[in-house]
OpenMM code with the backbone's topology and positions (N, CA, C; nanometers):
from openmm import Vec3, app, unit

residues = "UNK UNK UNK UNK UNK UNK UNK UNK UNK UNK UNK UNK UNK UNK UNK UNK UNK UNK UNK UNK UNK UNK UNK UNK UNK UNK UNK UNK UNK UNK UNK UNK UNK UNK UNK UNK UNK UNK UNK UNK UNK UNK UNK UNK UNK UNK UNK UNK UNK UNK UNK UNK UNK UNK UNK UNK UNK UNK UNK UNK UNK UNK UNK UNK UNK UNK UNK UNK UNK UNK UNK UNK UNK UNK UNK UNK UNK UNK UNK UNK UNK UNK UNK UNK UNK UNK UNK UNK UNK UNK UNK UNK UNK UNK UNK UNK UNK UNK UNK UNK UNK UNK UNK UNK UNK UNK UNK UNK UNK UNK UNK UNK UNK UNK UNK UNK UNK UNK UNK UNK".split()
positions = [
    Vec3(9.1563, 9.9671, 7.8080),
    Vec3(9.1213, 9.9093, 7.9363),
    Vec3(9.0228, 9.7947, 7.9137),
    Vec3(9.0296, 9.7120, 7.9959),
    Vec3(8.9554, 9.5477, 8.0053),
    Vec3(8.8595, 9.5078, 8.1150),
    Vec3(8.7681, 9.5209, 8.0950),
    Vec3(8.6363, 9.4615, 8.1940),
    Vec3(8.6585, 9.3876, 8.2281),
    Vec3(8.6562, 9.2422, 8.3102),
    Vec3(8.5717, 9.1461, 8.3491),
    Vec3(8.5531, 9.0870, 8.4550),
    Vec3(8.3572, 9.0294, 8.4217),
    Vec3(8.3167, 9.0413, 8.5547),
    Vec3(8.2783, 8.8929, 8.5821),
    Vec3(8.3057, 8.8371, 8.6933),
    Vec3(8.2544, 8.7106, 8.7349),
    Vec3(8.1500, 8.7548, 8.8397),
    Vec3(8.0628, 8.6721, 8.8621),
    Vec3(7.9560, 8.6740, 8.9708),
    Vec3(7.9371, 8.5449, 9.0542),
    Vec3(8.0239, 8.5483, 9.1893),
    Vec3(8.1016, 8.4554, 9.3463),
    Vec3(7.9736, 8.4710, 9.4276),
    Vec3(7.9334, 8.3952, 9.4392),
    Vec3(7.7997, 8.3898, 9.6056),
    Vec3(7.7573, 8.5431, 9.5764),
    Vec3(7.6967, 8.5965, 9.5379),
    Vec3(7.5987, 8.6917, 9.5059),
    Vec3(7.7239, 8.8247, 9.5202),
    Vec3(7.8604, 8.8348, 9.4773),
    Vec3(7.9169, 8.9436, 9.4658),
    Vec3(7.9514, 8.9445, 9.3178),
    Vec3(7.9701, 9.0276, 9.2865),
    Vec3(8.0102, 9.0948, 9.0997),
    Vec3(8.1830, 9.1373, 9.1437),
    Vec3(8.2302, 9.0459, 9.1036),
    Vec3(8.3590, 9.0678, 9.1137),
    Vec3(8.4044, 9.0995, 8.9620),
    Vec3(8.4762, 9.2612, 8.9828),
    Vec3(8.5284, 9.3422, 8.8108),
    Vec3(8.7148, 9.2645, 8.8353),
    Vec3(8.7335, 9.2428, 8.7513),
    Vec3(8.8878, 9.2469, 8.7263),
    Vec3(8.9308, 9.3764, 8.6190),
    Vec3(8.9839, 9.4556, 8.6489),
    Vec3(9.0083, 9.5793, 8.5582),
    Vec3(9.1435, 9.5608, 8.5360),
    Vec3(9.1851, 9.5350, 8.4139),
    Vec3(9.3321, 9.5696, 8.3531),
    Vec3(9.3266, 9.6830, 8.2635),
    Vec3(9.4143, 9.7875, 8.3103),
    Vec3(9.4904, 9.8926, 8.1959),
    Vec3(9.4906, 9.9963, 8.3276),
    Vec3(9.4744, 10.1228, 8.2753),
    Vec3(9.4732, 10.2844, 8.3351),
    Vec3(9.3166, 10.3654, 8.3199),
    Vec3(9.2337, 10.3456, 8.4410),
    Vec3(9.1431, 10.4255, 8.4986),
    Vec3(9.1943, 10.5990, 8.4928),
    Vec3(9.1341, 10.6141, 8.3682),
    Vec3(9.1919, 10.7819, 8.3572),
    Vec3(9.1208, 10.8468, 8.3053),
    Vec3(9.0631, 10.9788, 8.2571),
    Vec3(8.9743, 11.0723, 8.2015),
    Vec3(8.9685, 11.0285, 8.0373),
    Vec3(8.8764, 10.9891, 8.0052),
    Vec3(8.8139, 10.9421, 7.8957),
    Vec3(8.7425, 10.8187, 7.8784),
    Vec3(8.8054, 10.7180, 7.8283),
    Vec3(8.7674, 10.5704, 7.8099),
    Vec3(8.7431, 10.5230, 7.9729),
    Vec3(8.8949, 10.5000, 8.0052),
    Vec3(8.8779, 10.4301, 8.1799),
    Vec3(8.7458, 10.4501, 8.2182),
    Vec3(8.7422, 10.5866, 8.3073),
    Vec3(8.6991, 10.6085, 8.3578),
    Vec3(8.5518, 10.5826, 8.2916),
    Vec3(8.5197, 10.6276, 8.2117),
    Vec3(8.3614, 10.6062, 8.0998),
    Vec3(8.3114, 10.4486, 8.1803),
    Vec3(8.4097, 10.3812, 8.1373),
    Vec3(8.3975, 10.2545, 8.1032),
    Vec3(8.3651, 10.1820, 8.2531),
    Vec3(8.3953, 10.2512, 8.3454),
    Vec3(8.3909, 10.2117, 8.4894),
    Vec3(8.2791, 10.2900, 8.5554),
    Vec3(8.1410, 10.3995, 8.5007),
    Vec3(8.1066, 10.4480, 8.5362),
    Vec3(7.9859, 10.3711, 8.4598),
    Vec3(7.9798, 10.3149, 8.3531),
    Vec3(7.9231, 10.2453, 8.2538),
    Vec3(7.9159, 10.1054, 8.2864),
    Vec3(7.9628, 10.0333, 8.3448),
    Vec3(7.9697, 9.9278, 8.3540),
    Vec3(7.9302, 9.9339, 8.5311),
    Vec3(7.8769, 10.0247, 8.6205),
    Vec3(7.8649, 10.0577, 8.7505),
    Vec3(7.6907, 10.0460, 8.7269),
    Vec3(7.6625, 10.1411, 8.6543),
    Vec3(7.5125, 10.1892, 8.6268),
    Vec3(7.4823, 10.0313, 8.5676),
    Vec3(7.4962, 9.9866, 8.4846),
    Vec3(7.4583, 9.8688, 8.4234),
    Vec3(7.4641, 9.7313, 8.5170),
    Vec3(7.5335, 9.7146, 8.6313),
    Vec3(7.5188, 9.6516, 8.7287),
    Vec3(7.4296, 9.6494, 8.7704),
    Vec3(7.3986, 9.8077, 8.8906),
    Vec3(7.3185, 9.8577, 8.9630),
    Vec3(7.1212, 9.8055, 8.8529),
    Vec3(7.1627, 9.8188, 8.7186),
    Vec3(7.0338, 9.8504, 8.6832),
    Vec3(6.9704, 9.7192, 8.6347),
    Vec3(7.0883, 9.5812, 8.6660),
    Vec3(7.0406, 9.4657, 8.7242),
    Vec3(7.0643, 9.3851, 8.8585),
    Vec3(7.0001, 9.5086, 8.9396),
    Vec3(6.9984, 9.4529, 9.0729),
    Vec3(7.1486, 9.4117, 9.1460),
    Vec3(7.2531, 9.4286, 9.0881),
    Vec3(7.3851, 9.3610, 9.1366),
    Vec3(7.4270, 9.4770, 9.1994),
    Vec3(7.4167, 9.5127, 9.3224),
    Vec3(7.4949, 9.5934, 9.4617),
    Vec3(7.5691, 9.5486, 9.5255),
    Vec3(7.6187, 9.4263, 9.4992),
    Vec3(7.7216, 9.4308, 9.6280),
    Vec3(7.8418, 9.3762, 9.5150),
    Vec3(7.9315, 9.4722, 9.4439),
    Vec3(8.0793, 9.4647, 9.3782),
    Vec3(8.2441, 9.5096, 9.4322),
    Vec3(8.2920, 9.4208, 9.3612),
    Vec3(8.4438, 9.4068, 9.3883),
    Vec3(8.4928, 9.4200, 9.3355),
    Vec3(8.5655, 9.5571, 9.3321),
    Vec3(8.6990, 9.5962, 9.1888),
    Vec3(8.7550, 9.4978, 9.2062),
    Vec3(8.8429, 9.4253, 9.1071),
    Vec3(8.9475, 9.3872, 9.1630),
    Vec3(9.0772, 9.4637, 9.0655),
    Vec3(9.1875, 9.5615, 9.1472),
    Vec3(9.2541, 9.6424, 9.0494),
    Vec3(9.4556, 9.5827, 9.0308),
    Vec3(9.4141, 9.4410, 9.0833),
    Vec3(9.5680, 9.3639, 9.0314),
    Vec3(9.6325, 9.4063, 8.9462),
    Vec3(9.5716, 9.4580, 8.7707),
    Vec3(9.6289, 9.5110, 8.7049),
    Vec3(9.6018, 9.6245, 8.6162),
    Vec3(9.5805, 9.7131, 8.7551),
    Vec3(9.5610, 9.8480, 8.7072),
    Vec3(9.7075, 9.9327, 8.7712),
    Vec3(9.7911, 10.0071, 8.6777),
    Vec3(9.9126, 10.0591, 8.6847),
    Vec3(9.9329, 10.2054, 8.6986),
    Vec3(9.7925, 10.2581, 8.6759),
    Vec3(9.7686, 10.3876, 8.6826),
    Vec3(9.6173, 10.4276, 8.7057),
    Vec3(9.6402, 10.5153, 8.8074),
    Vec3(9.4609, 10.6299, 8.8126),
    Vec3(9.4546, 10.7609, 8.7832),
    Vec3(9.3942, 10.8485, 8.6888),
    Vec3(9.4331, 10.9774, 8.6979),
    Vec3(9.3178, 11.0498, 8.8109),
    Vec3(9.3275, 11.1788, 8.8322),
    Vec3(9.1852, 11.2353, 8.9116),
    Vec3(9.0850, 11.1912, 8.8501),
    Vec3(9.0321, 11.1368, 8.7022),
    Vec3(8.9221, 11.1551, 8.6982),
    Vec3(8.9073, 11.0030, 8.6608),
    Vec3(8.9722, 10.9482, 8.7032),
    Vec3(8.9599, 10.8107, 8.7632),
    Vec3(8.9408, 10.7619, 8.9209),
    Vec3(8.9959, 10.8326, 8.9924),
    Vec3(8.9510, 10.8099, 9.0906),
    Vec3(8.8181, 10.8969, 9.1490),
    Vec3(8.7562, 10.9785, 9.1137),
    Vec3(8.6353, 11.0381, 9.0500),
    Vec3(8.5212, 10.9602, 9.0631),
    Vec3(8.5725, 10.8560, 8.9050),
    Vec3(8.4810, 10.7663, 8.8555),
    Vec3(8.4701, 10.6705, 9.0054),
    Vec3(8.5737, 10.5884, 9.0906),
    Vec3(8.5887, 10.5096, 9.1864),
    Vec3(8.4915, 10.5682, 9.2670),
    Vec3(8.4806, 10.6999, 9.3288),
    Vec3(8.4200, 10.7650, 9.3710),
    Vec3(8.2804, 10.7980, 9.3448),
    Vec3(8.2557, 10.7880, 9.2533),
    Vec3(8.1127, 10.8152, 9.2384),
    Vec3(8.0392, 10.6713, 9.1673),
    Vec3(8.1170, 10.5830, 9.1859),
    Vec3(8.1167, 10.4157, 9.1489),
    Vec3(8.0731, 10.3326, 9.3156),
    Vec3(8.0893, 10.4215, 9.3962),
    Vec3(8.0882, 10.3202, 9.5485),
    Vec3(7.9725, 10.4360, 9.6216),
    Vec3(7.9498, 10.5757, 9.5557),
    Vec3(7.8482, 10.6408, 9.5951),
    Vec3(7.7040, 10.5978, 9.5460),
    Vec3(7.6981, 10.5500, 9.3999),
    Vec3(7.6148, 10.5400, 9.3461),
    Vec3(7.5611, 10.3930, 9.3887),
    Vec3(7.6418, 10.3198, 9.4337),
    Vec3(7.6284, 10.1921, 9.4708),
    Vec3(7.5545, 10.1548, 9.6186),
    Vec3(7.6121, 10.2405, 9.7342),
    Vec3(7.5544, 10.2872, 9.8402),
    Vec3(7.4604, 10.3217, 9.8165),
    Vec3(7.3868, 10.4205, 9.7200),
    Vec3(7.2309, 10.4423, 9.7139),
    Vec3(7.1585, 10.3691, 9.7106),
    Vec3(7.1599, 10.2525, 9.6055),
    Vec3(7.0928, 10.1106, 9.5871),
    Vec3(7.1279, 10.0453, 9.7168),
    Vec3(7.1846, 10.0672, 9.8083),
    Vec3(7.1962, 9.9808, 9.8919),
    Vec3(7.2448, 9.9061, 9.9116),
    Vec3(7.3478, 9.8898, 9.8814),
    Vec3(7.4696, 9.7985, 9.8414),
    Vec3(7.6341, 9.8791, 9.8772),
    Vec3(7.7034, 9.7686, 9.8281),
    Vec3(7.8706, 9.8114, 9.9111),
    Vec3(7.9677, 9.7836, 9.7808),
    Vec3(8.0406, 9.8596, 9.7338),
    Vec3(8.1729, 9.8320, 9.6661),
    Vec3(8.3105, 9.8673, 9.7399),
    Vec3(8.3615, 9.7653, 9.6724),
    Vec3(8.5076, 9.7192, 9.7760),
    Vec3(8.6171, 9.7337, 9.6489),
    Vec3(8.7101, 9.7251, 9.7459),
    Vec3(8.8482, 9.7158, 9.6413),
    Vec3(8.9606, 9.6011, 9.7098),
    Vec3(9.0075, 9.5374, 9.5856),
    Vec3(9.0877, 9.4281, 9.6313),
    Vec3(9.1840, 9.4210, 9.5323),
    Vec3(9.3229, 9.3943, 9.6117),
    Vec3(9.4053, 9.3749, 9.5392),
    Vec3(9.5003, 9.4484, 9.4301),
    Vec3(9.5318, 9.6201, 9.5093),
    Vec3(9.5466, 9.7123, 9.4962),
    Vec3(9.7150, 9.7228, 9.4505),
    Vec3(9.7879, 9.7298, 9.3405),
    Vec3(9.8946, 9.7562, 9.2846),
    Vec3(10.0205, 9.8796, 9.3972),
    Vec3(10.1288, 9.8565, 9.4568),
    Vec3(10.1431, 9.9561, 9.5438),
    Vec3(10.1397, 10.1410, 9.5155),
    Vec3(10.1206, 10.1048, 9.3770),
    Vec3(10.1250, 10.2520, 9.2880),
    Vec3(9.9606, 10.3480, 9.3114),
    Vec3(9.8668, 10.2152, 9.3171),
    Vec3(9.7431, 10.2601, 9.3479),
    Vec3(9.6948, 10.3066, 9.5059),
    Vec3(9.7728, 10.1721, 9.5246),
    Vec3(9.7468, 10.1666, 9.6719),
    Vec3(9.8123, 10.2914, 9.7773),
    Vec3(9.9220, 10.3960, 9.6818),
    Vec3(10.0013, 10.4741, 9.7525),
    Vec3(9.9445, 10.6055, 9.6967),
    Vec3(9.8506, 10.5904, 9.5842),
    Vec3(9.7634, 10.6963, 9.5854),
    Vec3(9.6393, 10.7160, 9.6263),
    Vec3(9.5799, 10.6044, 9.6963),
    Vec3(9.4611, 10.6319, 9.7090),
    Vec3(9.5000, 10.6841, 9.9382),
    Vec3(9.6199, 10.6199, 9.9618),
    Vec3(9.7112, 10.6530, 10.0776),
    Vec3(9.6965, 10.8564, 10.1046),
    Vec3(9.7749, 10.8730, 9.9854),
    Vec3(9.8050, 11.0234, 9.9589),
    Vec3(9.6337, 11.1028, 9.9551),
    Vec3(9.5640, 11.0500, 9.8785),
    Vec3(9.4456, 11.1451, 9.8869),
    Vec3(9.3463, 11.0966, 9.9801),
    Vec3(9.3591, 11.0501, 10.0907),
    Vec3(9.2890, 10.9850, 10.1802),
    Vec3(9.1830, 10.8785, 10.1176),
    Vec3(9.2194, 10.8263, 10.0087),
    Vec3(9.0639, 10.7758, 9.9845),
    Vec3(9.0784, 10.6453, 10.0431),
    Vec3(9.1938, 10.5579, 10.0887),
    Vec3(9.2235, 10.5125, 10.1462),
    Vec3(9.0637, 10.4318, 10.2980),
    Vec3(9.0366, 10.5599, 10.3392),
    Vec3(8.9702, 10.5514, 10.4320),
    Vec3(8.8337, 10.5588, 10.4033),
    Vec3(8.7963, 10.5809, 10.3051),
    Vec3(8.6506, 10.6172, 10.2426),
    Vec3(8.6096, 10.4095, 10.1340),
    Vec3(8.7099, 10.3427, 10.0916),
    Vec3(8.6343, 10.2096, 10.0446),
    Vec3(8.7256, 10.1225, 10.1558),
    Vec3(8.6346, 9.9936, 10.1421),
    Vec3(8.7049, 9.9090, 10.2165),
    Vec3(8.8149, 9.8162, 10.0854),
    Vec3(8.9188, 9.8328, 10.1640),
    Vec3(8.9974, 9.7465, 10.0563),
    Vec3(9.0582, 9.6356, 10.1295),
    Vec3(9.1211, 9.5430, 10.0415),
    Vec3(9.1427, 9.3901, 10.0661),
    Vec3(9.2752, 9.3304, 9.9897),
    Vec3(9.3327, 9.2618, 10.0092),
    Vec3(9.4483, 9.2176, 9.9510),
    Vec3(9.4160, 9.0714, 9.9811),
    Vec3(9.2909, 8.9697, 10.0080),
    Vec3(9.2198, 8.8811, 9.9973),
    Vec3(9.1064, 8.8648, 9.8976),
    Vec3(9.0481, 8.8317, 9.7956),
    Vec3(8.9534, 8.7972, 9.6902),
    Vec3(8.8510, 8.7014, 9.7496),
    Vec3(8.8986, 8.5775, 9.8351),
    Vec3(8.8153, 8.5328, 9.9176),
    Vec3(8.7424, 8.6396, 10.0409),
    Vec3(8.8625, 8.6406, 10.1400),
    Vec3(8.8096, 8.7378, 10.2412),
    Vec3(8.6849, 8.8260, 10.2026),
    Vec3(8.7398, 8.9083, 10.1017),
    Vec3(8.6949, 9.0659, 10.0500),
    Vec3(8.5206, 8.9832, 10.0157),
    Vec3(8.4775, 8.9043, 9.9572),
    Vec3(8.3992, 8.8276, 9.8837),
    Vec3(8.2899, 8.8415, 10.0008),
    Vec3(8.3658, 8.7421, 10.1327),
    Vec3(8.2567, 8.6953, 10.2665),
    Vec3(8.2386, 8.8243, 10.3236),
    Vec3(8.3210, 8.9216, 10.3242),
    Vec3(8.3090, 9.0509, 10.3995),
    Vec3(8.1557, 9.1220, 10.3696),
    Vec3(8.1216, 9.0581, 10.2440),
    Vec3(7.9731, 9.1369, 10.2165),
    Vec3(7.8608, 9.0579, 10.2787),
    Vec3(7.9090, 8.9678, 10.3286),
    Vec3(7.7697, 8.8983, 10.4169),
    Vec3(7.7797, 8.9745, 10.5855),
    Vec3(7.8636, 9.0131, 10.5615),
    Vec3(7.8841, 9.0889, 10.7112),
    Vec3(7.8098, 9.2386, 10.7194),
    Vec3(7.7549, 9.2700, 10.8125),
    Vec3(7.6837, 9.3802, 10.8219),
    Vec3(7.7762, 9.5351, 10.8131),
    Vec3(7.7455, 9.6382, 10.7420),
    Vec3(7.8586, 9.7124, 10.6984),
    Vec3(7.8922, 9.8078, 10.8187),
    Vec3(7.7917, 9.8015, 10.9513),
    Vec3(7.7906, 9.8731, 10.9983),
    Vec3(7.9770, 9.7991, 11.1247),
    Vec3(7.9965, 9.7035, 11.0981),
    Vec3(8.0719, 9.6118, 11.1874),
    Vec3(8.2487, 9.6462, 11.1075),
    Vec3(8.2192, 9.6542, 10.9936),
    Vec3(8.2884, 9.6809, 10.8796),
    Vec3(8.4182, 9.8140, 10.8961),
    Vec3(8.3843, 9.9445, 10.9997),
    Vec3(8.4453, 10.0210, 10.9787),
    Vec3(8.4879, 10.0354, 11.1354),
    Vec3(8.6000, 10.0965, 11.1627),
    Vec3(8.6778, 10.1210, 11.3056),
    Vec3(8.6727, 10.2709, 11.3285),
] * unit.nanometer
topology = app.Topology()
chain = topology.addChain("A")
for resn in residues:
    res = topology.addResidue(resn, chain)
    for name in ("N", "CA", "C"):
        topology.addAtom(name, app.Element.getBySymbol(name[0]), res)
């Protein structure tokens, strides 16, 4: 699996290529979350274009990647969701728990917006 991160008007946008799954993935996305957070960068953007697979303990890691992020005070988003991802995160409701985006711009300005405006 492949990191990388650009930093857009004060968001940390990740591009993740490979499979978010129990071992490496996931490590690597829980590792690279904390190391954000522990320079001040809270407000991030998966972006999972070419991610082809999540196992549970990948979406886990997602999970405790947008919890840990919320503590600091900050928001992680997801953009640009593969329909394989996008039809599992459908199936386990997580769907409704991040905000996701199929815009990179959009998803970007959405963090200047107050989060409370954010949810329906």
């Amino acid at each position: 699996m492949k990191l990388i991160t650009r930093l857009i008007d004060g968001v940390t946008v990740v591009h993740i290529n490979g499979r978010i799954e129990l071992g490496e993935g996931s490590a690597a996305v829980r590792d690279l979350t904390r190391e954000l957070l522990a320079k001040d960068r809270n407000k991030i953007l998966f972006d999972l274009a070419d991610v082809d697979y999540i196992d549970s303990s990948g979406l886990g890691s997602l999970v405790n990647a947008l919890t840990s992020v919320r503590k600091e005070g900050g928001d992680l988003k997801l953009v640009n969701l593969t329909s394989r991802v996008n039809d599992l995160l459908q199936m386990t409701r997580l769907y409704t728990v991040f905000d996701v985006s199929d815009d990179e711009t959009l998803a970007i300005k959405s963090f200047g917006q107050s989060p409370a405006g954010s949810g329906s």
